[in-house]
C-alpha positions as a printed Julia matrix, in Angstrom:
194×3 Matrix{Float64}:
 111.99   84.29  103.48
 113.07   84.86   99.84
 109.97   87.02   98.96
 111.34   89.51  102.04
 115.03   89.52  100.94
 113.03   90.11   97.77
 111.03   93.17   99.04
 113.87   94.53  101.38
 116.42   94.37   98.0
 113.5    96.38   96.24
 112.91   98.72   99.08
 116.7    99.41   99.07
 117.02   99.65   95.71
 114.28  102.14   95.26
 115.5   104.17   98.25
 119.09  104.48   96.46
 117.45  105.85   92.98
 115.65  108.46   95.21
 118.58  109.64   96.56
 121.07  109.34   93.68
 118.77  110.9    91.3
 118.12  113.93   94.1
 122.05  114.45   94.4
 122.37  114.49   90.66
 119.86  117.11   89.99
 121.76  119.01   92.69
 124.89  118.52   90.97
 123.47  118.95   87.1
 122.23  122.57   88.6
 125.5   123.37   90.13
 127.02  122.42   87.08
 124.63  124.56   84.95
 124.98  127.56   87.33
 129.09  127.74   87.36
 129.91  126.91   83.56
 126.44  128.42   81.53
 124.68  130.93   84.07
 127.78  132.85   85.94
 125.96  131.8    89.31
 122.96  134.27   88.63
 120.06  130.87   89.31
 121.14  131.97   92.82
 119.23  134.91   92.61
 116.29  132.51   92.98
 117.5   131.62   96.77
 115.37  133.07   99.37
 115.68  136.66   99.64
 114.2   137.62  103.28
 111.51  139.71  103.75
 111.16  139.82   99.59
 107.72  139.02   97.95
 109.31  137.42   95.39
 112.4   136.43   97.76
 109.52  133.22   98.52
 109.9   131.18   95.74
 113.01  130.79   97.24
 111.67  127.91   99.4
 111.25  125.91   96.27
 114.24  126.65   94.54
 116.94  127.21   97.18
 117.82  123.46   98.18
 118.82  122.76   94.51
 121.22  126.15   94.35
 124.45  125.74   96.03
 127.4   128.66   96.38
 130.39  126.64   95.45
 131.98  123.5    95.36
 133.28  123.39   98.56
 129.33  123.95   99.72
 127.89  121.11   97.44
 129.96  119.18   97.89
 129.84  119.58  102.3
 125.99  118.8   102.14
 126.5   116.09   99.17
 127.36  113.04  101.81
 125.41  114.67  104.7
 122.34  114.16  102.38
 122.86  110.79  101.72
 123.36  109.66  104.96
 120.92  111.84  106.74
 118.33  110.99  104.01
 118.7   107.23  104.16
 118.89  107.07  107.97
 115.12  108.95  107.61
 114.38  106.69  105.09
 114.96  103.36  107.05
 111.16  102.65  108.79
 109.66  103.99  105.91
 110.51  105.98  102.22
 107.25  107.97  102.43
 108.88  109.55  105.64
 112.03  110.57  103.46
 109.31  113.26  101.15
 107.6   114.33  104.13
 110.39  115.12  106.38
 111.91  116.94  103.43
 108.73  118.73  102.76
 108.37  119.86  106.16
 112.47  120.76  106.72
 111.97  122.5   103.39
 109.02  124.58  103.94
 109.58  125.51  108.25
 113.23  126.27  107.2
 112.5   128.75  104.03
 109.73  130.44  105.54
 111.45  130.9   109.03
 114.44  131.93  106.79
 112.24  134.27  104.78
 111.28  135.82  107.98
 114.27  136.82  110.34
 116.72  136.54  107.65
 119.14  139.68  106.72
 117.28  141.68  104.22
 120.09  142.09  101.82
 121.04  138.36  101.79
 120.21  135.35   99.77
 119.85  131.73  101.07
 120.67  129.08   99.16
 121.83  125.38   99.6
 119.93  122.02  100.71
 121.28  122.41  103.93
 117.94  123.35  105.79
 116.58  120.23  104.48
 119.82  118.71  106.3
 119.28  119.99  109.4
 115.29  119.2   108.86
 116.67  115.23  108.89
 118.8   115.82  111.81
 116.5   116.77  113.72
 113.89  114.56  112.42
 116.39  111.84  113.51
 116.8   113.27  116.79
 113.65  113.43  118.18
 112.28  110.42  116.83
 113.06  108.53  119.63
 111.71  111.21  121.65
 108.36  111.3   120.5
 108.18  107.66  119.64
 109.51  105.97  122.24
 110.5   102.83  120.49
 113.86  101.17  121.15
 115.43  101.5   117.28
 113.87  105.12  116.91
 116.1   105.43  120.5
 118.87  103.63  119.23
 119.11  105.86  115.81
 118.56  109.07  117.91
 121.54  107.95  120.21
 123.41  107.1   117.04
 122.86  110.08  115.5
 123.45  112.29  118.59
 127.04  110.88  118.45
 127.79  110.92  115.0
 126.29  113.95  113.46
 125.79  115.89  117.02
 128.43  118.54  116.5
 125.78  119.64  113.92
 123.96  121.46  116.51
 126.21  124.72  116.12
 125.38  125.19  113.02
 122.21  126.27  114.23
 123.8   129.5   115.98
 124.57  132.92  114.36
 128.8   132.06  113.66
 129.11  133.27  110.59
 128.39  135.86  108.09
 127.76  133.68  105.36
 126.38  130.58  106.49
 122.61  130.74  106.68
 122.15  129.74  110.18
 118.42  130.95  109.97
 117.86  127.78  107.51
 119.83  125.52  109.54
 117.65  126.49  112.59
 114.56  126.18  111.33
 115.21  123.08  108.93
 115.95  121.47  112.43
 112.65  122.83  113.55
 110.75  121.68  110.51
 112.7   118.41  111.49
 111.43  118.08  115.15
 107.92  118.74  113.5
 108.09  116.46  111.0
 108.96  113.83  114.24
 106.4   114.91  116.2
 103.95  114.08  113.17
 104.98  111.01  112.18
 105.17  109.54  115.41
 102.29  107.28  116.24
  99.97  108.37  118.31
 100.05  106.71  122.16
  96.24  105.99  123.64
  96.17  106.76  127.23
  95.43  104.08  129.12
């Protein structure tokens, strides 16, 4: 019993250094970018339909506009990222991989060709839809219960995915959610027919 309190303390412990060390590089680079750089690291974003407009899929979840923006996905992060987090950390790095990579080069691809995409928000949406449809393709009763969870708490989410506004990237937040659903259908375990 005390070697598992042991082990879940460690797990948990572990899982809040991830995150807390992820949210201050995002912060150290805001930081950077306002008082040193005049905001021109955003010119690493994605710029659609740019050769060189790719190597925004690296760079563009560390960039943010404003405060107001980094600091709206700060908490989302941390909550979305745990919740992934929960069955297993390894899950956290792949979901955010996949969120990461489906929502740049989705972004890169129908995005406005004179815009530039920045923010960890794809990765965002990646977990909320990760989170989603984990109970879908899994079928277990807590991947159900955090899908339900999540549907209620973060579900008003789902608009973000639409075109409502000029300068919210709603091409990352789409297809984050898509790299998301992936990652879920992935991860899940396989069921044998029977």
């Amino acid at each position: 019993m005390k070697q598992n309190l042991q082990a879940i303390g460690g797990e948990l412990k572990n899982q809040v250094k991830i995150l807390a060390t992820l949210v201050s590089v995002f912060w150290i680079v805001f930081i950077l970018n306002e008082l040193i750089f005049s905001r021109r690291l955003n010119a690493f974003g994605i710029l659609p339909h740019s050769f060189i407009g790719l190597r925004g899929i690296l760079f563009a979840p560390f960039l943010h506009a404003n405060f107001y923006h980094i600091t709206a996905n700060t908490v989302p992060f941390i909550v979305l990222g745990w919740m992934v987090m929960l069955r297993n950390t390894k899950d956290f790095y792949f979901v955010s991989f996949m969120a990461a990579l489906v929502g740049g080069l989705g972004t890169w691809l129908v995005g406005r060709a004179d815009s530039v995409h920045i923010g960890v928000s794809s990765v965002i949406f990646g977990y909320f839809g990760y989170l989603l449809f984990r109970g879908y393709f899994e079928r277990s009763f807590v991947a159900i219960a955090i899908s339900i969870t999540i549907a209620i708490t973060y579900g008003g989410l789902i608009w973000g995915v639409l075109p409502t506004n000029a300068y919210i990237s709603w091409e990352g937040h789409l297809f984050g959610f898509i790299g998301g659903i992936i990652a879920a259908k992935l991860l899940s375990p396989s069921k044998v027919a029977q």
